[in-house]
VEXDREN-2710 file (C-alpha; in Angstrom, 1 decimal):
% VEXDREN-2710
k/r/px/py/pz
1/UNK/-160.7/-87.5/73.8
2/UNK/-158.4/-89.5/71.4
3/UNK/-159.1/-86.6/68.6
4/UNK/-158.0/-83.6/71.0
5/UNK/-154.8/-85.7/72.4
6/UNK/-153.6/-86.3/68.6
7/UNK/-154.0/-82.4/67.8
8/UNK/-152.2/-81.4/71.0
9/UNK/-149.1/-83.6/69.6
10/UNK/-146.4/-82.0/67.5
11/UNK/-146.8/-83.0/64.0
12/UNK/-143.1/-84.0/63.1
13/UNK/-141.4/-82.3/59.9
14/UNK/-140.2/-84.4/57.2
15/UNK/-136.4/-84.1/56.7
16/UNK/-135.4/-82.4/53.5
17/UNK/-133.7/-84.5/50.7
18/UNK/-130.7/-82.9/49.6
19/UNK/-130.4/-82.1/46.4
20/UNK/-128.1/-83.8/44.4
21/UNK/-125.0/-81.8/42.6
22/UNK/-124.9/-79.8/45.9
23/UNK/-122.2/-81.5/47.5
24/UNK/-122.3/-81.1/51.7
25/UNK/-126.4/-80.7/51.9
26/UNK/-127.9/-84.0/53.0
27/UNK/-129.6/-83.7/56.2
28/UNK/-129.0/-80.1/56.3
29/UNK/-132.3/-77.7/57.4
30/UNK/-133.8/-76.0/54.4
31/UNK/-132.7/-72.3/54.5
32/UNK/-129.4/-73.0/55.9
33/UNK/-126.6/-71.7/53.4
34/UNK/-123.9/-74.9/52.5
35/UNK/-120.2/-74.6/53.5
36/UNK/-117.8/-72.9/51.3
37/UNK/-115.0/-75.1/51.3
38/UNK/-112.5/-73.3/48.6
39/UNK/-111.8/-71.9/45.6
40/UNK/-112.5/-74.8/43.5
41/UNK/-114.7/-77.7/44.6
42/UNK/-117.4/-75.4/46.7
43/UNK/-120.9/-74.4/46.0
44/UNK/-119.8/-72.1/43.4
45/UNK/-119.1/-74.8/41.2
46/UNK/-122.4/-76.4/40.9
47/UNK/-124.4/-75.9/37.7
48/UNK/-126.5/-73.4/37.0
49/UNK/-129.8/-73.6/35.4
50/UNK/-133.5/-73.8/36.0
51/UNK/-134.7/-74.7/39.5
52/UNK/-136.1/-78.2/39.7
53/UNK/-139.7/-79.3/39.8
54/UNK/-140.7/-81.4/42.0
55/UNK/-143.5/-84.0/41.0
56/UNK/-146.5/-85.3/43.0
57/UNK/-144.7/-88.1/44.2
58/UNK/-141.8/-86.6/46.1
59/UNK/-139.2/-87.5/43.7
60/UNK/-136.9/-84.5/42.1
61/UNK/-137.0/-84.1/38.6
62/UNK/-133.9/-83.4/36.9
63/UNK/-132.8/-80.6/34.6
64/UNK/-132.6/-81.7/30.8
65/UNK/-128.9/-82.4/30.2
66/UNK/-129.5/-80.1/27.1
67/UNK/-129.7/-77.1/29.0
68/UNK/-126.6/-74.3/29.0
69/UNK/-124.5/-74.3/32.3
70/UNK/-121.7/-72.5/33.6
71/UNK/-119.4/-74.8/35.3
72/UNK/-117.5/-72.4/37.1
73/UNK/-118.8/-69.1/38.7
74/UNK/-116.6/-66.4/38.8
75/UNK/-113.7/-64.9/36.8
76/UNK/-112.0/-67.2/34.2
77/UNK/-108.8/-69.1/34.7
78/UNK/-106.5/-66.4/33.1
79/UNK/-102.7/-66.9/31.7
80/UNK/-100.0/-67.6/34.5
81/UNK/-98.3/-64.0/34.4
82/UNK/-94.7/-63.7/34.9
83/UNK/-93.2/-62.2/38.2
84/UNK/-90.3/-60.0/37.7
85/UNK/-88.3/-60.9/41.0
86/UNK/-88.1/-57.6/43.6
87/UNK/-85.3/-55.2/43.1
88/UNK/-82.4/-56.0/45.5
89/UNK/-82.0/-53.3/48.2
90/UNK/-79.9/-50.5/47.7
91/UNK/-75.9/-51.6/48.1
92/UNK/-74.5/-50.6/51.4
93/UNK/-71.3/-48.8/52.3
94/UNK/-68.4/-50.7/51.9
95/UNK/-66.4/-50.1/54.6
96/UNK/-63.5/-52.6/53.5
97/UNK/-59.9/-50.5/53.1
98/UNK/-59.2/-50.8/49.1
99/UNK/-55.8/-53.2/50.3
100/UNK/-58.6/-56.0/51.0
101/UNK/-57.9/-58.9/49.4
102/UNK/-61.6/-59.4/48.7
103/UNK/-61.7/-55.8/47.3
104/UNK/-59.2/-56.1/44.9
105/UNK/-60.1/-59.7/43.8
106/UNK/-64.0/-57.7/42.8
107/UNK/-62.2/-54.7/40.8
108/UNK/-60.0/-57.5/39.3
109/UNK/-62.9/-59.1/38.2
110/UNK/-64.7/-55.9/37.2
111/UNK/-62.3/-54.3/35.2
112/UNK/-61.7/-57.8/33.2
113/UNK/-65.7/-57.9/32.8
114/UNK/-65.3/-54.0/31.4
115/UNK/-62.5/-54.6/28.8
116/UNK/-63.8/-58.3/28.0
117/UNK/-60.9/-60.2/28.0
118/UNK/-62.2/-63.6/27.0
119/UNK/-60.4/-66.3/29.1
120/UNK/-59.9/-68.9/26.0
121/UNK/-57.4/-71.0/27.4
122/UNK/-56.6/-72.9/23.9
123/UNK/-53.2/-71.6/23.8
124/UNK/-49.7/-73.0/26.2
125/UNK/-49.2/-69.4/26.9
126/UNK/-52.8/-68.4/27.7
127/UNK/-53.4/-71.0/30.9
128/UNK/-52.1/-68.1/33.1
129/UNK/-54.7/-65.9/32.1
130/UNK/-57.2/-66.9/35.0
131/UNK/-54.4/-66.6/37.5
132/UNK/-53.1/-63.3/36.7
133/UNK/-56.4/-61.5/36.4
134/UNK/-57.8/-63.2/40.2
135/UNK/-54.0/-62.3/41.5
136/UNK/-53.9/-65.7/43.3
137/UNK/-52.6/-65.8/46.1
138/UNK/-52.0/-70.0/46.6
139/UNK/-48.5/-70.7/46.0
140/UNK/-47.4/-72.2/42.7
141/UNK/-47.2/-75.7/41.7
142/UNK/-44.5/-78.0/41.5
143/UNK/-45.1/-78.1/37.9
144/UNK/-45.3/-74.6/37.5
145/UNK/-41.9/-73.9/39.5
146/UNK/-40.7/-76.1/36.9
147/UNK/-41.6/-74.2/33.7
148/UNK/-40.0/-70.9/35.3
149/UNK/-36.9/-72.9/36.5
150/UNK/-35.7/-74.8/33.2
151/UNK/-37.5/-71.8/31.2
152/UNK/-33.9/-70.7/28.6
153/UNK/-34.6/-66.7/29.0
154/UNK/-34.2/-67.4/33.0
155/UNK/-33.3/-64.3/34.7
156/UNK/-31.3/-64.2/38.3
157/UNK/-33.9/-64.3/41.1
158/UNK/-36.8/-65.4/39.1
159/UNK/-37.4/-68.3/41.0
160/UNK/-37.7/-66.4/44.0
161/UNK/-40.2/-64.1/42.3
162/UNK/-42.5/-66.7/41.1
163/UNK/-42.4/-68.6/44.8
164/UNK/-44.3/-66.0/46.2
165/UNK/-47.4/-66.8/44.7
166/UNK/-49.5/-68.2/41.7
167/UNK/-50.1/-64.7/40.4
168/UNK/-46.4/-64.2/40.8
169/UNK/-45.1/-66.8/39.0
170/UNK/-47.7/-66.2/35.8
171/UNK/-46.7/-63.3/35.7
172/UNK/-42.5/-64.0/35.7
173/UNK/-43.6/-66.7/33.5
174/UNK/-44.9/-64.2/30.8
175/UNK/-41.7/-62.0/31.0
176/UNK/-39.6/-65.4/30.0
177/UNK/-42.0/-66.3/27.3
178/UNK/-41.5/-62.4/26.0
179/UNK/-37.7/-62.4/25.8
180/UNK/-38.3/-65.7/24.0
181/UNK/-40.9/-64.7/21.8
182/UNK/-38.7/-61.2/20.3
183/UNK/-35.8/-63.0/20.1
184/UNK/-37.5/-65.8/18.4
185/UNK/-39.9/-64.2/16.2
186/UNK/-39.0/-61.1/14.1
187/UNK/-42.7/-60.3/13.3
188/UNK/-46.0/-60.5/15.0
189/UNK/-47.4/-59.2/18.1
190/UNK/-44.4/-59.6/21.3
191/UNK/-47.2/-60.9/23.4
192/UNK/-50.8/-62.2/23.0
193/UNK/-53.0/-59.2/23.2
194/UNK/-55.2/-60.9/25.7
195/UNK/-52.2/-62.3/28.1
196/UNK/-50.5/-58.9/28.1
197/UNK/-53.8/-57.5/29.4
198/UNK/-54.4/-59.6/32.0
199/UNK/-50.3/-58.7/32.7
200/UNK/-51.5/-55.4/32.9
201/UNK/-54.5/-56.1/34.9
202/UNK/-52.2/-57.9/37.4
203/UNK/-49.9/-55.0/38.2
204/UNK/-52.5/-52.9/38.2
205/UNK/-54.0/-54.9/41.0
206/UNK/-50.5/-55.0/42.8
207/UNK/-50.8/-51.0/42.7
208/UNK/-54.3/-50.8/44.6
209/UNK/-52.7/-53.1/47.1
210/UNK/-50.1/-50.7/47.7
211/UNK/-47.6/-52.5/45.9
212/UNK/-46.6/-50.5/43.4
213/UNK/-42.8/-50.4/45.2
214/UNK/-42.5/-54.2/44.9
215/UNK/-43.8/-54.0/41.4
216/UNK/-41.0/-51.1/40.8
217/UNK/-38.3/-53.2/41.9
218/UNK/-39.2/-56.5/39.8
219/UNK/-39.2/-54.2/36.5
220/UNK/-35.8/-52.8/37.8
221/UNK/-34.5/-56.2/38.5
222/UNK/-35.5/-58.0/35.4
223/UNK/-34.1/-55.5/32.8
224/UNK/-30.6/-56.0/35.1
225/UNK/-30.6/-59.5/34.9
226/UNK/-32.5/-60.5/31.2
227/UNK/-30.2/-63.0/29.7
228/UNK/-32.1/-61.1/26.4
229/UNK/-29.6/-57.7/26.8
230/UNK/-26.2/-60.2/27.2
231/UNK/-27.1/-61.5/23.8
232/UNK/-28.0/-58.4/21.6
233/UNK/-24.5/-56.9/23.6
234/UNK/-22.7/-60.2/22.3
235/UNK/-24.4/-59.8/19.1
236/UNK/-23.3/-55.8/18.2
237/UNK/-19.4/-56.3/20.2
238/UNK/-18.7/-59.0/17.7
239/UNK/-20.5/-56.6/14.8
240/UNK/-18.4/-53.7/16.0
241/UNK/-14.9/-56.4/16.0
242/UNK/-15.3/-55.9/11.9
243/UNK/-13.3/-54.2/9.6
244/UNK/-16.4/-52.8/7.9
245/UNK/-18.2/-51.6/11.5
246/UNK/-17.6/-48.1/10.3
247/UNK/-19.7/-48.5/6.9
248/UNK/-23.3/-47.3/7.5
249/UNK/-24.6/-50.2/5.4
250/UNK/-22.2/-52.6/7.2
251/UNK/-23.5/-50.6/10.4
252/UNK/-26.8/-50.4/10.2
253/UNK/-27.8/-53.9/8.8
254/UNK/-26.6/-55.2/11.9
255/UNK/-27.8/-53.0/14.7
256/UNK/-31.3/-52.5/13.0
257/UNK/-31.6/-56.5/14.0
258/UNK/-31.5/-55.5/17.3
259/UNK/-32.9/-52.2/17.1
260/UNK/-36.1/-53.9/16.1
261/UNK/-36.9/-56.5/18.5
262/UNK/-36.3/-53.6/21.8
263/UNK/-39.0/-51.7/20.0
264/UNK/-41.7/-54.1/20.6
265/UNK/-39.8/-55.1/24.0
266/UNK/-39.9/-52.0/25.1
267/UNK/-43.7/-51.9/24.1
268/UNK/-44.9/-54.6/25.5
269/UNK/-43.2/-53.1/29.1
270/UNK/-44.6/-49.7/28.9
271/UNK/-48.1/-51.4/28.2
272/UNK/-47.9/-53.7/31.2
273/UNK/-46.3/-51.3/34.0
274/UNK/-48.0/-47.9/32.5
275/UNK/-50.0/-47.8/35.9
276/UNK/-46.7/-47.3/37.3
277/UNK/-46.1/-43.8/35.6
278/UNK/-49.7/-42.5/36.8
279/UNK/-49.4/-43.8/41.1
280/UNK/-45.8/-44.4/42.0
281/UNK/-43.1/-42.7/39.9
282/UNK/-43.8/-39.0/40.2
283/UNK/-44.1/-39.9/44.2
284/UNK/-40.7/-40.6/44.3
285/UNK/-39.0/-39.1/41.5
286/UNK/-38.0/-42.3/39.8
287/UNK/-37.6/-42.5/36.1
288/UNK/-40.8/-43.8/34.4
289/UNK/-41.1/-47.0/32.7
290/UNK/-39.9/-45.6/29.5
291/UNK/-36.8/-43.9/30.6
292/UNK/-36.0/-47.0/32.6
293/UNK/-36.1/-49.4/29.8
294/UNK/-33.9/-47.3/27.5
295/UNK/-31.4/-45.9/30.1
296/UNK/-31.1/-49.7/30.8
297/UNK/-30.6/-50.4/26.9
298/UNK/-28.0/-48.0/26.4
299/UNK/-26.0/-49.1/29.0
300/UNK/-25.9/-52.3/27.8
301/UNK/-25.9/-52.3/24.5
302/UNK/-24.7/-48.5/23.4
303/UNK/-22.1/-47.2/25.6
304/UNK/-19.0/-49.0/24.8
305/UNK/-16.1/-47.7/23.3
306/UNK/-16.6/-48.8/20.0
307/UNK/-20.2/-47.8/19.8
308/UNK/-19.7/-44.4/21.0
309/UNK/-16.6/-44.0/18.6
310/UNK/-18.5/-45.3/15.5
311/UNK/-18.6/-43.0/12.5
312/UNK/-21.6/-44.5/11.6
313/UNK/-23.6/-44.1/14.6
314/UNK/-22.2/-40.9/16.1
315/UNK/-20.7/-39.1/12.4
316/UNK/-22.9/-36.2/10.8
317/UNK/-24.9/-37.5/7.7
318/UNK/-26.9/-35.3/5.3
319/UNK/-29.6/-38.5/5.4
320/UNK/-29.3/-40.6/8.1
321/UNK/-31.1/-44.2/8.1
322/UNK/-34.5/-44.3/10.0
323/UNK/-33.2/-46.1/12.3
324/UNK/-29.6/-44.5/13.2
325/UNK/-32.3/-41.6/13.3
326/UNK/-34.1/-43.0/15.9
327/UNK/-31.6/-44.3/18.2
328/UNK/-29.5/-41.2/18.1
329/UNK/-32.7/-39.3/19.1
330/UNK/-33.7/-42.1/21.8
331/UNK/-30.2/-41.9/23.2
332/UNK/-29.4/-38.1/22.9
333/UNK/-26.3/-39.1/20.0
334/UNK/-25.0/-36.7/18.1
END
């Protein structure tokens, strides 16, 4: 009776040991597959080697620690490979009219990335470099009203010029320091190369904001009003006063002082307003920048009595100088 009630009972299963290195299997039925938890850290990390033997009494006997393993199952760790970032869509339509102050403030900056005019701002003359090439709009400083106010070449209405803004008065600051710098210096460039770029950059900027007019009339009004013109007209009246003013040596010593610095003068001008020749002047029928500059010159300096009656200037000579050459061609003499 007490044999047949013991086989009718359930013989109960002994609970499987986990193994150790398996992290996540204690208690767990035998068959059952562990968690994967990840990447790194899961079942596929445990070592791999021969299964292990169990011995009579129960206990689990471990692999030799000489025995190969491969820690990690699965592809090696490879080299972090750089990511080239995505291409940037494709630009839209700018729909912006070209008189946009954004628009020409980005075709500024374009066009002074193109040429590369380094801003090297070691120079006094070359701190207006970064305001003529971004046409700033801010008005001027009290300081730099000053420097166009109590500047010696100061022309009639300059101040009123450079009040409009910084760009402005950079830019009538550059004309003051050219007077000054011909007049001055009898050799050498009339103008930094990369100030009268960004000169040229500005009024080029002007012109695509449909400014070209304004631009017109500030070239008209300084060559009327340079203080530069009354001097080299002092200078040849008082040459043309002398008892010798009809002697070609006498003559032409004296005028080619002046002769010389309008040359680069009128350079540095045709350079910076050139733009001016190409959108505005054959609109209008104006006289380009050229014929300006030297209609304005002999009208200052080359229509007086005494110039026009010098036999030096106007008289027929088997070999005229070079430079009586040149003027009399410039001016349509003789």
């Amino acid at each position: 009776m007490v044999a047949a009630t013991r086989s009718s009972l359930p013989t109960p299963r002994r609970a499987a040991a986990g193994r150790p290195g398996l992290p996540g299997t204690a208690g767990a039925r035998r068959g059952s597959s562990p968690p994967r938890t990840g990447a790194r850290g899961s079942w596929l990390d445990v070592a791999v080697g021969p299964p292990d033997k169990r011995t009579p009494s129960g206990e689990l006997q471990q692999r030799d620690s000489r025995t190969p393993s491969l820690l990690l199952v699965g592809p090696p760790e490879s080299e972090p490979v750089a990511v080239e970032p995505a291409e940037p869509p494709a630009d839209e339509v700018d729909t912006r009219p070209i008189w946009h102050p954004d628009v020409i403030r980005e075709k500024l900056e374009r066009e002074e990335a193109e040429q590369g005019a380094a801003l090297a701002l070691e120079g006094e003359g070359l701190r207006q470099v970064p305001a003529l090439l971004l046409a700033e709009e801010r008005p001027p400083t009290e300081q730099e009203m000053q420097r166009v106010e109590g500047h010696r070449w100061k022309f009639h209405g300059a101040a009123e010029f450079a009040q409009e803004s910084q760009g402005f008065c950079s830019f009538v600051g550059c004309l003051l320091d050219l007077q000054e710098r011909v007049q001055l210096d009898e050799e050498g460039p009339a103008m930094e190369a990369k100030l009268a770029l960004a000169c040229k950059t500005f009024v080029r900027g002007q012109c695509i904001g449909h400014r070209s007019g304004d631009m017109y009339h500030l070239l008209a009004h300084f060559l009327s009003n340079a203080p530069i013109f009354d001097q080299w007209q002092s200078f040849l009246t008082t040459m043309l006063q002398s008892e010798r003013a009809n002697e070609e040596s006498f003559f032409t010593a004296h005028v080619e002082q002046v002769w010389s610095r309008f040359t680069r003068f009128r350079s540095v001008l045709e350079s910076i307003f050139d733009v001016l020749d190409e959108s505005y002047v054959w609109q209008h029928r104006f006289p380009t920048v050229s014929s300006l500059v030297n209609d304005h010159m002999k009208r200052r300096c080359f229509s007086s009595q005494g110039m026009l009656r010098n036999e030096a200037l106007t008289g027929l000579t088997l070999r005229p100088d070079e430079t009586l050459r040149d003027i009399r061609h410039t001016f349509g003499f003789g």
